[in-house]
C-alpha positions in Angstrom: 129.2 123.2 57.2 126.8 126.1 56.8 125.6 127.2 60.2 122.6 126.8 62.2 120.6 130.5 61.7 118.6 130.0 64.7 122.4 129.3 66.4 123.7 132.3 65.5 119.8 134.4 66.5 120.1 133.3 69.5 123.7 134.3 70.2 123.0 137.4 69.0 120.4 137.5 71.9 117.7 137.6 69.0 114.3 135.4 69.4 113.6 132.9 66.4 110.6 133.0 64.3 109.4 129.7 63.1 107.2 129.2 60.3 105.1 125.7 60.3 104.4 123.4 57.2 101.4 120.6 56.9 101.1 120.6 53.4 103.3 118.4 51.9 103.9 120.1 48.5 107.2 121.6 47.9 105.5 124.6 45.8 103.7 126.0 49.5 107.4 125.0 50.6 108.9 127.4 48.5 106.8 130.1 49.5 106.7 129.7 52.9 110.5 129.9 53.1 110.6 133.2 51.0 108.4 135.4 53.3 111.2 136.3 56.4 110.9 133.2 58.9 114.1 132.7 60.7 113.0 129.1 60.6 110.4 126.9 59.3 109.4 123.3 60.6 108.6 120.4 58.4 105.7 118.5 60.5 105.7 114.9 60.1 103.7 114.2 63.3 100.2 116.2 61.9 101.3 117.5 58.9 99.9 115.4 55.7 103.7 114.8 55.1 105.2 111.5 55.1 109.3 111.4 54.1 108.7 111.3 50.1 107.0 114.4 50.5 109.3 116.0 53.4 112.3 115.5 50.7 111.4 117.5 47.9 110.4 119.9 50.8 113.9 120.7 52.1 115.2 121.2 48.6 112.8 123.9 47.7 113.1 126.1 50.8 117.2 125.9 50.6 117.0 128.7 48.0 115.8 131.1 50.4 118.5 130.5 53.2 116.2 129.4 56.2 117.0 127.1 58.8 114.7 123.7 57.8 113.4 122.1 61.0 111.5 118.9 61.4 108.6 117.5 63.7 109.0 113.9 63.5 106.4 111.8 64.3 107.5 110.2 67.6 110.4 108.9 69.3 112.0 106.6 66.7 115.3 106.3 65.6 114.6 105.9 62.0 112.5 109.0 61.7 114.7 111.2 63.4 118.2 110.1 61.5 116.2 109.9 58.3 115.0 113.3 58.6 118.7 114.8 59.9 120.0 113.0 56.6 117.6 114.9 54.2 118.7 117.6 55.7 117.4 118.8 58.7 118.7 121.2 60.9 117.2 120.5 64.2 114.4 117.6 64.9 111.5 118.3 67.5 110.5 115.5 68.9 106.5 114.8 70.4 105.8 113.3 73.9 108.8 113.3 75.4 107.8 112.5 78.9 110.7 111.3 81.1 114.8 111.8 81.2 115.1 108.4 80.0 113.5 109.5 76.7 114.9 112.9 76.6 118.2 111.1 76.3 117.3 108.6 73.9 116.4 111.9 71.5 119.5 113.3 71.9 121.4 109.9 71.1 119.5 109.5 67.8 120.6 113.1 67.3 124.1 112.8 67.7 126.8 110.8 66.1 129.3 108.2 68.2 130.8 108.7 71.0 127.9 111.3 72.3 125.0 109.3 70.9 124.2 106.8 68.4 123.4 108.7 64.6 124.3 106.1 62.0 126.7 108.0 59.8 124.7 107.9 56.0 123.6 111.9 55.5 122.8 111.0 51.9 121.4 114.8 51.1 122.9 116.6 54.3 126.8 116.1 52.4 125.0 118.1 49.6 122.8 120.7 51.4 124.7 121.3 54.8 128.5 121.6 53.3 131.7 120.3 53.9 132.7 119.4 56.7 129.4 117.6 58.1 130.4 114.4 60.3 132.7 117.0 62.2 130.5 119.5 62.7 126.5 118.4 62.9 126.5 118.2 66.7 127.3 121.1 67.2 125.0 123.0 64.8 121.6 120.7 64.6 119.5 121.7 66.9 117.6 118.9 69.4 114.0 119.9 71.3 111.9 117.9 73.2 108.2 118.8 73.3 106.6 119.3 76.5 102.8 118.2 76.3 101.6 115.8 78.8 100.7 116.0 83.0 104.0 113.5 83.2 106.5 115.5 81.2 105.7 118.6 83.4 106.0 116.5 86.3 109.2 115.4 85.2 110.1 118.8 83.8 113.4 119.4 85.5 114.7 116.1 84.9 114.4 116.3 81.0 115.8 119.6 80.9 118.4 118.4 82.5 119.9 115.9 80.0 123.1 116.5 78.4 123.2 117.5 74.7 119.4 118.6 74.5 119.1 122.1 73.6 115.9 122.7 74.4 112.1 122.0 74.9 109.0 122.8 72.5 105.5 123.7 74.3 103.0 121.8 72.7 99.8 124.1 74.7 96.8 122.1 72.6 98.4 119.0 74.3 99.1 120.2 77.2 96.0 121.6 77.8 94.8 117.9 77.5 97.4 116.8 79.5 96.9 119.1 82.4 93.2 119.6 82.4 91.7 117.4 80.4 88.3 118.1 79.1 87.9 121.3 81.4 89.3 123.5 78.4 89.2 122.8 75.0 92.6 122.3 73.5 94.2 124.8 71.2 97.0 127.5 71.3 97.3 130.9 72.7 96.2 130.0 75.8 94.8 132.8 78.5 93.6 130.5 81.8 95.6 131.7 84.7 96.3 128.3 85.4 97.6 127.1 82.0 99.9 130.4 81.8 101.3 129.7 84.8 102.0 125.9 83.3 103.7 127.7 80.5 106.1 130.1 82.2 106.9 127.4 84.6 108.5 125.9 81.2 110.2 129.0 80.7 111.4 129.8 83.6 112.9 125.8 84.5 114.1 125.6 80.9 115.8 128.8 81.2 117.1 128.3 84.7 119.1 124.8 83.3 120.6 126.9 80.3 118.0 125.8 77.8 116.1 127.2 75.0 112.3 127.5 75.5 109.7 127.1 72.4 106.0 128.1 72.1 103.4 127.3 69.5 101.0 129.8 68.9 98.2 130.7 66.6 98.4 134.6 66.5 101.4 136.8 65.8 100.2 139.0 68.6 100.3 136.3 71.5 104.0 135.1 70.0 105.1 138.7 70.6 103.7 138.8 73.7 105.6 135.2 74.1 109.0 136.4 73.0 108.1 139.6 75.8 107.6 136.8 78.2 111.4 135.2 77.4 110.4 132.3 74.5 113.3 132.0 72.2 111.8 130.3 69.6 107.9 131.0 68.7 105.6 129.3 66.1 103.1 131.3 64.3 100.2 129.4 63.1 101.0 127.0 59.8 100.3 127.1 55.9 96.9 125.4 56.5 95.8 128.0 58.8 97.0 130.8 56.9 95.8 129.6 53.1 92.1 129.0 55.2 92.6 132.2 56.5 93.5 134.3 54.2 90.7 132.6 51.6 88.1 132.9 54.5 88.7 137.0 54.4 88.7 137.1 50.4 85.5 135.1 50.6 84.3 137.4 53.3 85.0 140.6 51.7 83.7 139.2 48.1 80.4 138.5 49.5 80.2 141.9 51.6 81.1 144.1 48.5 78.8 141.9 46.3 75.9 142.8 48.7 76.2 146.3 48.9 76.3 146.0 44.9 72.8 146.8 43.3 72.8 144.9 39.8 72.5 147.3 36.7 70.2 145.1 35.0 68.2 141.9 35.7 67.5 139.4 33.0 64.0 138.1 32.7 63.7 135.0 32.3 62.8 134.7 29.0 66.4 134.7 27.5 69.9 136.3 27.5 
């Protein structure tokens, strides 16, 4: 079986960059997967992606060698051994809030006698390599995002179930979760009180061996994440980038067209 390349990052000692997907087209796929992420996540939950569309996704970013991640949309057991069978690498799972649920995840994720994965990974055999059914646990990668007031209550108790690699920091969420309509939601988050919430997360996922995730919006705050300890950091998504990068093409357009003086005006009497 090909390995897991956030795996081996991470025993190299190396943080993962993880790329984010909401478009379902496999085209913006494709070109995601080509620019250098370690990683990039299919997101089911609030991407525009249902599992037609996630497919054709997974085959177009397998050209450029990245680990393919998924987001599925909640804590299902059809989603999550639907999405390892296309192919998945690793499944991030939304709203985990207690142990119990933590260890349902991982028992979706792994096959008899560690969990309870139905064996039928239709695309996987083709994509992942020989030797799958003997190797998968080991390699896929299983994260449970913390977003809610009762998941970090219950923070020590999820992180400590068995065969769970890690936890994903939802902040927008958990924003919400922890202070409600004090702050608006959104990522990169600078309140004393919310970075304290965070590095809690670090620190406890850290402290029971696990691998600690953070979504962010700006390259700068992920670096200043990974600084922090975060093996794994998101940076922003193909929505925000396309409307980003077309915002600041607008923007400059319109500047340069401004500070242009035309050579001629037409009256309005013809061409």
């Amino acid at each position: 079986m090909i390995k897991n390349g956030v795996k081996l990052r991470w025993a190299e000692g190396k943080p993962v960059l993880n790329g984010w997907l909401s478009i379902a087209n496999s085209f913006s796929a494709e070109i995601m997967a080509a620019q250098g992420y370690d990683s990039v996540t299919i997101d089911m939950q609030h991407g525009i992606v249902g599992y037609d569309g996630a497919v054709p996704m997974l085959q177009a970013m397998r050209v450029s060698g990245v680990t393919p991640l998924v987001r599925v949309p909640w804590l299902d057991p059809a989603d999550i051994m639907k999405a390892l069978d296309a192919g998945a690498y690793g499944v991030i799972c939304p709203m985990i809030n207690t142990r119990a649920e933590a260890e349902r995840l991982v028992s979706y994720v792994r096959y008899p006698p560690t969990g309870v994965r139905s064996f039928g990974p239709s695309r996987a055999l083709f994509s992942a390599g020989a030797g799958y059914a003997a190797e998968a646990d080991d390699e896929i990668i299983c994260l449970a995002m913390i977003e809610t007031a009762q998941a970090f209550e219950n923070l020590e108790d999820i992180l400590a179930t068995p065969g769970l690699d890690g936890v994903y920091i939802g902040p927008a969420d958990l924003t919400l979760g922890l202070q409600g309509r004090r702050y608006a939601p959104g990522f990169d988050r600078k309140e004393p009180e919310l970075l304290d919430a965070i590095k809690r997360i670090l620190t406890e996922a850290h402290k029971a061996g696990k691998r600690a995730a953070l979504h962010n919006g700006t390259a700068a705050y992920a670096a200043e994440a990974v600084g922090w300890g975060f093996d794994l950091v998101t940076v922003s998504n193909d929505v925000r980038l396309l409307a980003g990068a077309a915002d600041a093409s607008v923007r400059e357009f319109r500047r340069l067209v401004e500070d242009v003086e035309p050579a001629d005006r037409m009256d309005s009497g013809g061409y």
